[in-house]
C-alpha positions in Angstrom: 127.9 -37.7 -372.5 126.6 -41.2 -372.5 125.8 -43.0 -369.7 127.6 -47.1 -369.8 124.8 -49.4 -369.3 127.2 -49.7 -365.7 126.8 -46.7 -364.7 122.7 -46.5 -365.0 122.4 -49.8 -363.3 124.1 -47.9 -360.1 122.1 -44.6 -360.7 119.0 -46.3 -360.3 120.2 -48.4 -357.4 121.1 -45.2 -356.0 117.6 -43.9 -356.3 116.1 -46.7 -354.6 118.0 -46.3 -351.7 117.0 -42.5 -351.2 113.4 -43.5 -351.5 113.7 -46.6 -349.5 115.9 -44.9 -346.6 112.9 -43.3 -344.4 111.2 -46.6 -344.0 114.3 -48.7 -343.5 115.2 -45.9 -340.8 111.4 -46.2 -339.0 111.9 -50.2 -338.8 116.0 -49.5 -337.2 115.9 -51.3 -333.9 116.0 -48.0 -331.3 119.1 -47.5 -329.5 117.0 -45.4 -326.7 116.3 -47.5 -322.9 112.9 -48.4 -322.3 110.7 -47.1 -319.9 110.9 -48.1 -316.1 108.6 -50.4 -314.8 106.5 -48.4 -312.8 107.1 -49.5 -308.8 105.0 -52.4 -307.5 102.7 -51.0 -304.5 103.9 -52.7 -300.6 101.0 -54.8 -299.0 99.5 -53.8 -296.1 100.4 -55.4 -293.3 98.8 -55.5 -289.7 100.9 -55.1 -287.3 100.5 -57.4 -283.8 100.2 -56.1 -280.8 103.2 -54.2 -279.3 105.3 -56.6 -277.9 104.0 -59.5 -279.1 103.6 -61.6 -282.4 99.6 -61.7 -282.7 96.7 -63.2 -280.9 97.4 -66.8 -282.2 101.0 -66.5 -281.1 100.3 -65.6 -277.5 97.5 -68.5 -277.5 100.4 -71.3 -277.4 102.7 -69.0 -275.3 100.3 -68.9 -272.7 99.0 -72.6 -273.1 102.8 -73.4 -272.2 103.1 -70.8 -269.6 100.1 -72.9 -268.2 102.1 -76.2 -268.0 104.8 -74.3 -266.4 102.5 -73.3 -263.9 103.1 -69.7 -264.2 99.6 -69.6 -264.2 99.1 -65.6 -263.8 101.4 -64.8 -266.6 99.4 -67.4 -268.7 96.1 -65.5 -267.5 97.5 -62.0 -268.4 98.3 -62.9 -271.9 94.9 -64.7 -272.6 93.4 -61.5 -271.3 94.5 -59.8 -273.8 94.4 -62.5 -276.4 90.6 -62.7 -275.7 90.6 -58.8 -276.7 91.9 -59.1 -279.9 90.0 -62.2 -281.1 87.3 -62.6 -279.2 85.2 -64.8 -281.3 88.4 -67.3 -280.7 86.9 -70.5 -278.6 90.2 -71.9 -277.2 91.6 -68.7 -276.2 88.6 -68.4 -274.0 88.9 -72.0 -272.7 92.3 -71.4 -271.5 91.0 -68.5 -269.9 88.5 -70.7 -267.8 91.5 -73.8 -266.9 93.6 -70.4 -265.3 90.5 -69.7 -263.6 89.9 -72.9 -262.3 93.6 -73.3 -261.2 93.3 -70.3 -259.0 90.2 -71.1 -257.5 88.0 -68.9 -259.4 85.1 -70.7 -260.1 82.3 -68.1 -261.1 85.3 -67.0 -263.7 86.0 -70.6 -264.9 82.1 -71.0 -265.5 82.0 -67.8 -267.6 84.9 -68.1 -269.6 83.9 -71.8 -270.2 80.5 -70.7 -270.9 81.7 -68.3 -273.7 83.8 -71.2 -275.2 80.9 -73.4 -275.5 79.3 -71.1 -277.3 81.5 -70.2 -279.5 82.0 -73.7 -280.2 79.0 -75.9 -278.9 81.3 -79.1 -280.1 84.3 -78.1 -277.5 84.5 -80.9 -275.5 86.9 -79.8 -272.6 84.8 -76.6 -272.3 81.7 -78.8 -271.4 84.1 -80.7 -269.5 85.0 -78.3 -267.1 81.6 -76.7 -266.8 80.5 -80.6 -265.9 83.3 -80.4 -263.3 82.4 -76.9 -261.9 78.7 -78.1 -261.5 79.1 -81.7 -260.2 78.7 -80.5 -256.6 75.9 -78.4 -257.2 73.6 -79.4 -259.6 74.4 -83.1 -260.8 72.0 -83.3 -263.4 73.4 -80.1 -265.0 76.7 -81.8 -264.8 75.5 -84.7 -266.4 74.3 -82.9 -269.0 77.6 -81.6 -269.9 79.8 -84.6 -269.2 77.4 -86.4 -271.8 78.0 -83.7 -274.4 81.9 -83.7 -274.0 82.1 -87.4 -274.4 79.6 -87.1 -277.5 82.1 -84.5 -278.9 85.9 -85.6 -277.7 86.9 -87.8 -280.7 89.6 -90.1 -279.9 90.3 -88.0 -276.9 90.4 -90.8 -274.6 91.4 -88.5 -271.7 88.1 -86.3 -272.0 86.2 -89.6 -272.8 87.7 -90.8 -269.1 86.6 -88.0 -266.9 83.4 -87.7 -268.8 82.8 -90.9 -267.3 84.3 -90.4 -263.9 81.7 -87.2 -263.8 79.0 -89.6 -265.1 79.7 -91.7 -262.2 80.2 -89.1 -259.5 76.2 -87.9 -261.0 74.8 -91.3 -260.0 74.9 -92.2 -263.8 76.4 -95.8 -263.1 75.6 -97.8 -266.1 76.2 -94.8 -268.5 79.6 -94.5 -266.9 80.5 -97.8 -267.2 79.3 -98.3 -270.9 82.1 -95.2 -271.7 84.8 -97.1 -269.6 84.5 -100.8 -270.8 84.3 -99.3 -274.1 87.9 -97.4 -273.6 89.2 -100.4 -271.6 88.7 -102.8 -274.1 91.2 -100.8 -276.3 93.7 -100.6 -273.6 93.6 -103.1 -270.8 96.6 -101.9 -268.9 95.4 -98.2 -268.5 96.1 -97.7 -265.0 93.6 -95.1 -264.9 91.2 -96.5 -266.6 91.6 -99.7 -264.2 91.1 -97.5 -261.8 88.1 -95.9 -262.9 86.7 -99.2 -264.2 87.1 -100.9 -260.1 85.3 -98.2 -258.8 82.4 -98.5 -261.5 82.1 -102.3 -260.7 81.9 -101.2 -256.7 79.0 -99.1 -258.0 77.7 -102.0 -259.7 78.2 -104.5 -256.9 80.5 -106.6 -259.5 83.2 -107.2 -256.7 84.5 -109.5 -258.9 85.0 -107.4 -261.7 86.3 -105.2 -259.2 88.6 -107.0 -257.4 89.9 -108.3 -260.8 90.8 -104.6 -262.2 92.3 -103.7 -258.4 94.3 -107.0 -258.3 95.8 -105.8 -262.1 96.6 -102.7 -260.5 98.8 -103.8 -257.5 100.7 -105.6 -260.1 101.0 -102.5 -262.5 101.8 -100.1 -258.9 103.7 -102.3 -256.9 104.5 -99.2 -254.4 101.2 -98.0 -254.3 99.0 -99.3 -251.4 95.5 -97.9 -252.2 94.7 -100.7 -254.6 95.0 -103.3 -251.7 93.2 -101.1 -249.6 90.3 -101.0 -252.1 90.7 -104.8 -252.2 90.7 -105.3 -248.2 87.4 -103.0 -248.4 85.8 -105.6 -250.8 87.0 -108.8 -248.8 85.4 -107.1 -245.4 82.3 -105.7 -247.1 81.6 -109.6 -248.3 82.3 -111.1 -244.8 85.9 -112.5 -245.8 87.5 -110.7 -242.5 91.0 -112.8 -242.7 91.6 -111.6 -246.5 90.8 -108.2 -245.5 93.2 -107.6 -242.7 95.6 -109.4 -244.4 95.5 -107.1 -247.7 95.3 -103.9 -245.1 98.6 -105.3 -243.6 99.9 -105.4 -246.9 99.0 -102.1 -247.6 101.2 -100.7 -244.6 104.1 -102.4 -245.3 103.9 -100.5 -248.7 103.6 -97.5 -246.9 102.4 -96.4 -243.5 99.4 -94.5 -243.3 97.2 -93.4 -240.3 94.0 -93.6 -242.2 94.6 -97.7 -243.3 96.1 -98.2 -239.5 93.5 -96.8 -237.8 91.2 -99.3 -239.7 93.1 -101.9 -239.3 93.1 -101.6 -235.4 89.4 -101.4 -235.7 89.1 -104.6 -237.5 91.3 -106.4 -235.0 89.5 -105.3 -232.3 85.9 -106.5 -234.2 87.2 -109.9 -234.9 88.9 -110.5 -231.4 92.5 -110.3 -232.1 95.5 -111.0 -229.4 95.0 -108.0 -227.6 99.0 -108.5 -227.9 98.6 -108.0 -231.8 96.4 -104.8 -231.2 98.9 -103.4 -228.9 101.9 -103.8 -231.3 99.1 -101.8 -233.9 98.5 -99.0 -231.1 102.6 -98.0 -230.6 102.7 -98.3 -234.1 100.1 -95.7 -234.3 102.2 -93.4 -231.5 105.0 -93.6 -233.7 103.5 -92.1 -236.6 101.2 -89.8 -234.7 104.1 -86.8 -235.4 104.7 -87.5 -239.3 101.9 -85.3 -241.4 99.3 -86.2 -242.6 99.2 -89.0 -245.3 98.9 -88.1 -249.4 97.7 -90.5 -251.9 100.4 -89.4 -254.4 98.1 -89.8 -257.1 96.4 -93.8 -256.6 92.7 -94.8 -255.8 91.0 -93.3 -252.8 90.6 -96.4 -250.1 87.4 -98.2 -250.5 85.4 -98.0 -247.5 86.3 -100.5 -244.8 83.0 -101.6 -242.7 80.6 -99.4 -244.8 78.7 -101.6 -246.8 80.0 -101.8 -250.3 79.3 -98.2 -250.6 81.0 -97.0 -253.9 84.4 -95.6 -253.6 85.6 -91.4 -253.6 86.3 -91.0 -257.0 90.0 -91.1 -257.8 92.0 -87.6 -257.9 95.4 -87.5 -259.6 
């Protein structure tokens, strides 16, 4: 039978196909799911200390347990903050201000010690070391009051006590350099004023003294220890009448035995109505059961009849 010219074009259509059909089968997208991922491994993590949320972490907790005052909760942290970083300068300079807040000297000194180490640019830990040593070996204290005002920055705070230990060391001029240079930037730092009058007494400038202390009874118009300090000038240079009348104004700020006691004294030297001195005495009675007076945080009085001996330094 014949084949229509159809019927071969099919046929050989047909046989294409078949040999075709494995390789069109190979290249057939699969139908099958691909393999699972294989799970990504957990990184390791290292856990804190148990209770806690790390070394760092307990650093600031404790620094704000310290201005709380909870100053043996602070120190028990930092113990243990020390422990598990110990090459960690801070941690062991806010071991050394608990210290010093509970009276611990030889512990302040050592923790400090280890700070300064750690970090020979940490300017509050020579700070405090120049505080711990003022008393006993000045020169050492120098030493260190130098390097934390070399290494405070814009600190102005360190820069300031670095000065005031300068000063308290016998280092007049390099205390003074430190706070015109800080005064010049702010005039009106009571603090600094403060600092600066008692430099100038050092200096014998009374009158750059008694221009700082007169800014200051303007800035502390309840504070009387700036007109003390000003009454302690005016007697030291022979000006008796300016002087018992700044140490009157003193005590009608506020009433203390120390300036009232002086006063007397100075009425009595210059020959006063024994009438005045009497009024000065009951005065003195009447106080003689109120405690003893505080400075709530202005100068220390400048001596009254000693001559133009340099100040106490401030405390705050």
């Amino acid at each position: 039978m014949k084949r229509t010219t159809q019927q071969n074009d099919l046929h050989c259509c047909a046989l294409l196909l078949a040999l075709l059909a494995p390789g069109l089968a190979s290249q057939a997208p699969s139908k099958s799911k691909p393999p699972a991922a294989e799970p990504r491994s957990k990184p390791t993590v290292v856990k804190p200390s148990e209770g806690t949320k790390g070394p760092f972490h307990d650093l600031k907790v404790a620094m704000g347990l310290i201005t709380k005052a909870r100053i043996g909760a602070a120190k028990s942290l930092l113990e243990k903050v020390v422990k598990e970083a110990p090459s960690h300068a801070e941690a062991w300079q806010q071991l050394a201000v608990c210290a010093e807040l509970q009276n611990d000297a030889p512990a302040a000194q050592r923790h400090a010690t280890a700070a300064l180490k750690l970090d020979p640019k940490h300017a509050r830990a020579a700070l405090l070391l120049a505080r711990l040593s003022v008393a006993s070996d000045p020169l050492l204290a120098s030493d260190y009051a130098r390097q934390a005002a070399a290494n405070a920055g814009p600190d102005v705070a360190v820069q300031r006590d670095a000065a005031q230990l300068l000063l308290n060391s016998s280092n007049v001029d390099e205390a003074h350099a430190i706070a015109e240079r800080l005064g010049a930037a702010d005039p009106t730092n009571q603090r600094l004023l403060t600092l600066r009058s008692e430099i100038a007494i050092a200096r014998r400038d009374f009158e750059a003294a008694q221009k700082h202390l007169k800014t200051l009874v303007v800035l502390r118009p309840g504070d009387p220890l700036p007109l003390e300090n000003l009454a302690g000038i005016a007697w030291t240079q022979g000006d008796r009448d300016a002087a018992i009348a700044a140490l009157e104004h003193a005590l009608r700020r506020r009433p203390k035995r120390e300036a009232r006691v002086r006063l007397i004294a100075w009425l009595e030297e210059t020959g006063a109505p024994q009438e005045r001195i009497a009024r000065e005495r009951e005065a003195l009675r009447a106080s003689s059961g109120a405690p003893a007076d505080k400075d709530e945080g202005g100068d220390k009085p400048a001596p009254g009849a000693r001559k133009a001996e340099p100040p106490a330094p401030s405390r705050r």
